[in-house]
FIDO-483141 format. One record per residue: x, y, z of N, C-alpha, C, CB in turn; residue number from 1; residue in three letters. Coordinates in steps of 0.2 Angstrom, whole numbers. Last residue first. Glycine has a CB too. Layout:
% residues N
     nxx     nyy     nzz    caxx    cayy    cazz     cxx     cyy     czz    cbxx    cbyy    cbzz   seq   type
       X       Y       Z       X       Y       Z       X       Y       Z       X       Y       Z   NUM    ala
...
% end
This chain:
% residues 182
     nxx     nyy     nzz    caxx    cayy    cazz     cxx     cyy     czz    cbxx    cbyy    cbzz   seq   type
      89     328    -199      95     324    -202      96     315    -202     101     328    -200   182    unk
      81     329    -186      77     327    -193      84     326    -199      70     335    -196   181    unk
      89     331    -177      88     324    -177      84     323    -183      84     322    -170   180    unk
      96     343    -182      99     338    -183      95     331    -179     106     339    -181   179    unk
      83     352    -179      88     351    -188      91     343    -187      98     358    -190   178    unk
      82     350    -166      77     350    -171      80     347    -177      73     357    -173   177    unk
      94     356    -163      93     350    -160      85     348    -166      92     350    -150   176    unk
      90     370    -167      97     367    -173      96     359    -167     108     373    -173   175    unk
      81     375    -160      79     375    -167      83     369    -169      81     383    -171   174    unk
      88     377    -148      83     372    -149      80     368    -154      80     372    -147   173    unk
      97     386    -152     101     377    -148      94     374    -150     104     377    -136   172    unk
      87     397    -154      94     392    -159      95     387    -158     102     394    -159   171    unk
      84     398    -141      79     397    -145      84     395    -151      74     404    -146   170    unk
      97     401    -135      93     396    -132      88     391    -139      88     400    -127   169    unk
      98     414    -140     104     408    -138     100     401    -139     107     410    -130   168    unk
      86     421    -138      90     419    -143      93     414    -145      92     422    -143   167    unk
      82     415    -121      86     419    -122      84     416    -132      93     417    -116   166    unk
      67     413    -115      70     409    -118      73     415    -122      66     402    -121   165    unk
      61     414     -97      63     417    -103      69     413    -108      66     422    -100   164    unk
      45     407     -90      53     403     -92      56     409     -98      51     393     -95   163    unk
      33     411     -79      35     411     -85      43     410     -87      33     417     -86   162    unk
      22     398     -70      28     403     -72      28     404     -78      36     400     -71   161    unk
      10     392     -60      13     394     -67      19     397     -65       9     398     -72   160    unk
      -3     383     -51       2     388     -52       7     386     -57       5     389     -45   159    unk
     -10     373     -49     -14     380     -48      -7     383     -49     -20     381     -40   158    unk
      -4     365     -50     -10     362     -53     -13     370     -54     -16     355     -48   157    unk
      12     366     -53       8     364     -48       3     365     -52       8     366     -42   156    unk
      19     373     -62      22     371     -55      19     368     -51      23     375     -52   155    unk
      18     376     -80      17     373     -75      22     372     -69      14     367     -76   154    unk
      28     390     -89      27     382     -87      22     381     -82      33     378     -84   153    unk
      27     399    -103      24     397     -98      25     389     -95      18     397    -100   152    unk
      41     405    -111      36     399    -111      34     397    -102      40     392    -114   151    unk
      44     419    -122      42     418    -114      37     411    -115      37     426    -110   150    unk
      54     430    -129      51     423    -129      50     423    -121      57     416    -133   149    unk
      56     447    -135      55     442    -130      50     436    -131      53     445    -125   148    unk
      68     453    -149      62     449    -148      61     446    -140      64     443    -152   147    unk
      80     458    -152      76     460    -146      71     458    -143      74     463    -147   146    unk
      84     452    -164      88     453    -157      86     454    -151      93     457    -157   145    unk
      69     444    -171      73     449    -169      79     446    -163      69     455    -167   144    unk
      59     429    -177      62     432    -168      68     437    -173      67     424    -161   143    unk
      55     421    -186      53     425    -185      56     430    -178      47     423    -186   142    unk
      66     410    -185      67     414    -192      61     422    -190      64     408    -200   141    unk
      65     405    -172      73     408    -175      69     415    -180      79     400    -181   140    unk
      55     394    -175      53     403    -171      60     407    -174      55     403    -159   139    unk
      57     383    -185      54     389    -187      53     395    -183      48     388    -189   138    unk
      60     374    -174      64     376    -181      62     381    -184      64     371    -186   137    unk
      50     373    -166      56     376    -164      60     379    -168      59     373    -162   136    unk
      41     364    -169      38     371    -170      46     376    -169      31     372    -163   135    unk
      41     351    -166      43     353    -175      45     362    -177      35     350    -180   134    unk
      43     352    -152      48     350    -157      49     351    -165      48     345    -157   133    unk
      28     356    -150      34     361    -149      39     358    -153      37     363    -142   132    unk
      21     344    -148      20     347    -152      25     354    -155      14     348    -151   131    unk
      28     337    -136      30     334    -142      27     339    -148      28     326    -142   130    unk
      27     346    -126      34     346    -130      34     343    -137      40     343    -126   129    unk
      13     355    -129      14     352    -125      23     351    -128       9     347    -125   128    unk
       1     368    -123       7     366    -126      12     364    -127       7     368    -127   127    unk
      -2     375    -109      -6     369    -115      -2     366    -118      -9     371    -121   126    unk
       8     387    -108      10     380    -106       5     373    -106      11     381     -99   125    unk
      12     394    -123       7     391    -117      10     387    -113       2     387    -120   124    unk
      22     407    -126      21     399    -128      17     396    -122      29     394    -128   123    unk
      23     421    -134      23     419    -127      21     412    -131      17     424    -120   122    unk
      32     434    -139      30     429    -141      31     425    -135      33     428    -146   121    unk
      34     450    -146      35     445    -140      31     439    -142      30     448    -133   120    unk
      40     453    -160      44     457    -153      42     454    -149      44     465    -150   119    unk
      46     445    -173      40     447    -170      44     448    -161      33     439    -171   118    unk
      50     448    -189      51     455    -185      47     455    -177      48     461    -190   117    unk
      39     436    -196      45     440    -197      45     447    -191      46     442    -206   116    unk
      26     431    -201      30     432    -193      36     436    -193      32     425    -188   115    unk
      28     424    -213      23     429    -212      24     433    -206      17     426    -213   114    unk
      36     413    -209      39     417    -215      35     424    -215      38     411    -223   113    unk
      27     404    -202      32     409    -199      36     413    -203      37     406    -196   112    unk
      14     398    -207      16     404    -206      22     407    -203      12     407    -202   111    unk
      18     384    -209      14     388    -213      16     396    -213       5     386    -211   110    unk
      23     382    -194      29     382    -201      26     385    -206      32     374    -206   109    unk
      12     382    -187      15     388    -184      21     388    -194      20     386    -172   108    unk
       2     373    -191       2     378    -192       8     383    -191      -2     380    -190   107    unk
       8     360    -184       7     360    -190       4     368    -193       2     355    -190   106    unk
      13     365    -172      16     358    -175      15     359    -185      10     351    -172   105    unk
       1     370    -169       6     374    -167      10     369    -173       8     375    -159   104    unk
     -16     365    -170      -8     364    -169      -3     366    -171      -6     359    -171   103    unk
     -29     376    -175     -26     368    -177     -19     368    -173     -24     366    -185   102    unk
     -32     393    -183     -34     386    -179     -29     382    -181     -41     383    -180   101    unk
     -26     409    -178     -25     403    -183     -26     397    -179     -18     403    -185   100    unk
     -30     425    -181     -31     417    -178     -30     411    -183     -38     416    -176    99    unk
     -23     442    -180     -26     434    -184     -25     429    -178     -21     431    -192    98    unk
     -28     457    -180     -30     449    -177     -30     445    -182     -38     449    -173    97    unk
     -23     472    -176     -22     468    -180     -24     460    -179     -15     469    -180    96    unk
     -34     481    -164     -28     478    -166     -28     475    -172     -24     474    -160    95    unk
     -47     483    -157     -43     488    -162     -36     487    -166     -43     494    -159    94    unk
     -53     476    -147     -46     481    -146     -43     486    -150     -41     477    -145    93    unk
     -61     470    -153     -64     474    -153     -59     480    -148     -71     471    -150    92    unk
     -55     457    -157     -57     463    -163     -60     468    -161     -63     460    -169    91    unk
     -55     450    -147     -51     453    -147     -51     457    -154     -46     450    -145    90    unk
     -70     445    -145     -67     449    -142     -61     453    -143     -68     447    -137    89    unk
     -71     438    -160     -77     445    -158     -72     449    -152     -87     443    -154    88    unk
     -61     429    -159     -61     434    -163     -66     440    -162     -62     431    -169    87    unk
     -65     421    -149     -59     427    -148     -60     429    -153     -52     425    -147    86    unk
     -79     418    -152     -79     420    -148     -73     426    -147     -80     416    -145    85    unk
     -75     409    -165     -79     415    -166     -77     420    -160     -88     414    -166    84    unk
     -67     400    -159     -65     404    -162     -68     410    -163     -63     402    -165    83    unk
     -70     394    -141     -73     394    -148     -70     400    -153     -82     396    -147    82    unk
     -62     386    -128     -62     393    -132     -62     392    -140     -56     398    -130    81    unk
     -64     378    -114     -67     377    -122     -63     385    -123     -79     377    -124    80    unk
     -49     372    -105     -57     376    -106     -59     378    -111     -59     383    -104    79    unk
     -46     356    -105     -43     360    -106     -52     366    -107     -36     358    -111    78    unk
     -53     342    -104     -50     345    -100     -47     352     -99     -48     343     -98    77    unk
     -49     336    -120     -54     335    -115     -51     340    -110     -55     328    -112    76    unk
     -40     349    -131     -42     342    -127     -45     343    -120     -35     338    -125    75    unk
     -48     359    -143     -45     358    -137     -44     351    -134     -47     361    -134    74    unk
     -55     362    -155     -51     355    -156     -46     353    -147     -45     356    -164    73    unk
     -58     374    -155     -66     369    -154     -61     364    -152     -73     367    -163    72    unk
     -43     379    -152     -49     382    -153     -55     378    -153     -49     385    -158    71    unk
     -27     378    -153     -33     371    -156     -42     377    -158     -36     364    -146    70    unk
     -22     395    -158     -25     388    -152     -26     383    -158     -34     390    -146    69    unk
     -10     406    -160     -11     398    -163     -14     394    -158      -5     394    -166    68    unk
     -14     423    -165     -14     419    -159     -15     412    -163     -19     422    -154    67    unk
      -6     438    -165      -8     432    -169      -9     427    -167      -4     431    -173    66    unk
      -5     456    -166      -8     450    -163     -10     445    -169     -14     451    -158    65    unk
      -2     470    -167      -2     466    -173      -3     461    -168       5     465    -180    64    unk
      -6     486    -165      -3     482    -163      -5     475    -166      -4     483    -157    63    unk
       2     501    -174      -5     498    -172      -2     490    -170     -12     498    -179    62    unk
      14     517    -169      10     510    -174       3     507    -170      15     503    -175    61    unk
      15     524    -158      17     526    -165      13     521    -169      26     525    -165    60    unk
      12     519    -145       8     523    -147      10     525    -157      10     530    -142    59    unk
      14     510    -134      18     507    -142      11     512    -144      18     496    -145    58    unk
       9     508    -121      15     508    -123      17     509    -127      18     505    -122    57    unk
      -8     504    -123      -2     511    -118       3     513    -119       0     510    -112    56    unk
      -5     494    -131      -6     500    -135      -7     505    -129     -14     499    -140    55    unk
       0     484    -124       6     486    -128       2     495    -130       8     478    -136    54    unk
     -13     483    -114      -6     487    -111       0     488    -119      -2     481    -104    53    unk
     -21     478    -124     -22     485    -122     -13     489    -120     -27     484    -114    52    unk
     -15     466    -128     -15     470    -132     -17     476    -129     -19     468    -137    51    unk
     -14     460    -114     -10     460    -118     -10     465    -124     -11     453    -120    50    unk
     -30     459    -112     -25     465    -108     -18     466    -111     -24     461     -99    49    unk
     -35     450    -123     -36     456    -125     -33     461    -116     -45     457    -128    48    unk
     -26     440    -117     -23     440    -123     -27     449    -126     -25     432    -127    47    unk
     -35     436    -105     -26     440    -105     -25     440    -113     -20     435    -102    46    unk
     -48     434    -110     -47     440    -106     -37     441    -107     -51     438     -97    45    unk
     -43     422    -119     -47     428    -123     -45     436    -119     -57     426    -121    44    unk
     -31     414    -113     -36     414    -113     -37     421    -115     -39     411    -106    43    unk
     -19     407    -118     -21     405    -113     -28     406    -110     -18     407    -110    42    unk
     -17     398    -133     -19     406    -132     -22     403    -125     -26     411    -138    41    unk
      -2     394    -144      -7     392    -137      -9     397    -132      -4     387    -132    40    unk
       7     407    -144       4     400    -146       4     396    -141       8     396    -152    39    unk
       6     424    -150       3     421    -145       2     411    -148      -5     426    -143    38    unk
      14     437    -153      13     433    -155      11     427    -149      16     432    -159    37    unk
      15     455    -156      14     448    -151      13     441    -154       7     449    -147    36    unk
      23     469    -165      18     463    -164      19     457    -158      19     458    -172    35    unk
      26     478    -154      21     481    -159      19     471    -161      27     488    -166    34    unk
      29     480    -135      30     476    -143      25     480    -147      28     467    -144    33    unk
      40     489    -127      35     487    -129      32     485    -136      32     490    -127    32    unk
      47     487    -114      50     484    -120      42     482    -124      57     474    -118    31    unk
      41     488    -100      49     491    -102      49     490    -110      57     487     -97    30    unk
      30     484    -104      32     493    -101      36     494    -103      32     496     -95    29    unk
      29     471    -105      26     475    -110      30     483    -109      17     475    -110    28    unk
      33     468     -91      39     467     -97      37     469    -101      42     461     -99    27    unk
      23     470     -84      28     475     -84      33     474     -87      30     475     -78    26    unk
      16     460     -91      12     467     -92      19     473     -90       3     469     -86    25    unk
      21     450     -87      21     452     -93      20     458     -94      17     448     -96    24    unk
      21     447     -75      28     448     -77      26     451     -83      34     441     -77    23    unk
       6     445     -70       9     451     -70      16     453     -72       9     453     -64    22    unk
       5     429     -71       5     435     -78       6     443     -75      -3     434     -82    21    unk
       9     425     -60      15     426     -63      12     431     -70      19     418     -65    20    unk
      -6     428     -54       1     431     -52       5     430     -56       4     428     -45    19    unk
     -21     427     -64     -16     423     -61      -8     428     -59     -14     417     -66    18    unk
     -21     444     -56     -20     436     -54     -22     430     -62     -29     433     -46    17    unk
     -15     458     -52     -21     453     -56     -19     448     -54     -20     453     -65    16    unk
      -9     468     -45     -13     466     -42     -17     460     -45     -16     472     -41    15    unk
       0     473     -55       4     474     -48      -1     469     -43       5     482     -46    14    unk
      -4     474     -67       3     474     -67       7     473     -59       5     480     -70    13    unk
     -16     478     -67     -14     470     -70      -6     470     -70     -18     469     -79    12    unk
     -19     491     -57     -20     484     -58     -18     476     -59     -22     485     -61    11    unk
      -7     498     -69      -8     496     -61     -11     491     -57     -10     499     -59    10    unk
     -19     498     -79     -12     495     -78      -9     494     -72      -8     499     -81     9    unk
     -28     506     -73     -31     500     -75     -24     497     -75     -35     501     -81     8    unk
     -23     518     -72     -25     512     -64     -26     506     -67     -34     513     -58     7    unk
     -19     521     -85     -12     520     -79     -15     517     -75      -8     527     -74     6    unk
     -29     515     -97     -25     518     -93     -22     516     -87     -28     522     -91     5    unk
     -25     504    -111     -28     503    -106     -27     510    -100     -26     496    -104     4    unk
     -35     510    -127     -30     508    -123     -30     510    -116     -25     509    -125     3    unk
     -51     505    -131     -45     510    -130     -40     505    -126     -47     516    -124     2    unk
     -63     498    -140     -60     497    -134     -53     501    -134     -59     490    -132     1    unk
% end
């Protein structure tokens, strides 16, 4: 699977639905990442458009994706996504792929030391606060100055956003972490 062309981009940047994920694909253009990092993977199809559009944009290197679902362990209600499955489809972009099963909470500290230098990083809106509180302490260390954080919220049952969480931000939240576990 290539990278994606200009209609095709066009497309998912001006015409795709869900609607707020078009902020992404035009925030990949202006500022395009080499690694992604993804916790709480919204779903297979955006996460291999995600990798296409960075490899339109980001021609020098190869693109590094890392994605932290539940995977089989989803909760009731939430849409199944079997690990095998993302791993066949987004192995076939040609990018860098790891997966990592289980809770953000509990996986994301394992690996952030291994994240270092990561240029986007989107947060699900799956993903709940109380599992993010442990998880906060550890983004800081893999985020750059340039890094984009983006946490999905819910607005309604059928509608989302994306919320930009400045550096600034992503510290204040890390170091409220620190000092309640003090």
């Amino acid at each position: 699977m290539a990278a994606i062309g200009w209609f095709g981009y066009a497309r998912l940047a001006y015409f795709s639905q869900p609607q707020h994920e078009r902020m992404l694909y035009k925030q990949i253009r202006k500022q395009p990442p080499q690694r992604i990092v993804e916790v709480g993977i919204g779903s297979t199809e955006r996460a291999v458009q995600l990798i296409r559009v960075a490899q339109r944009y980001r021609t020098d290197s190869p693109i590094s994706y890392t994605g932290f679902d539940c995977f089989e362990e989803r909760p009731a209600g939430a849409a199944p996504l079997p690990l095998i499955h993302a791993h066949r489809q987004l192995q076939l972009t040609g990018a860098r792929v790891r997966l990592v099963p289980g809770f953000p909470a509990a996986t994301l500290p394992q690996l952030a030391n291994s994240l270092q230098r990561t240029d986007m990083m989107l947060i699900s809106s799956d993903v709940d606060d109380a599992s993010l509180e442990k998880a906060w302490f550890y983004m800081p260390r893999m985020c750059h100055e340039q890094t984009l954080v983006l946490r999905e919220l819910r607005v309604s049952d059928e509608q989302s956003r994306f919320e930009l969480i400045s550096q600034a931000e992503l510290q204040r939240r890390a170091e409220v972490r620190t000092k309640r576990a003090a």
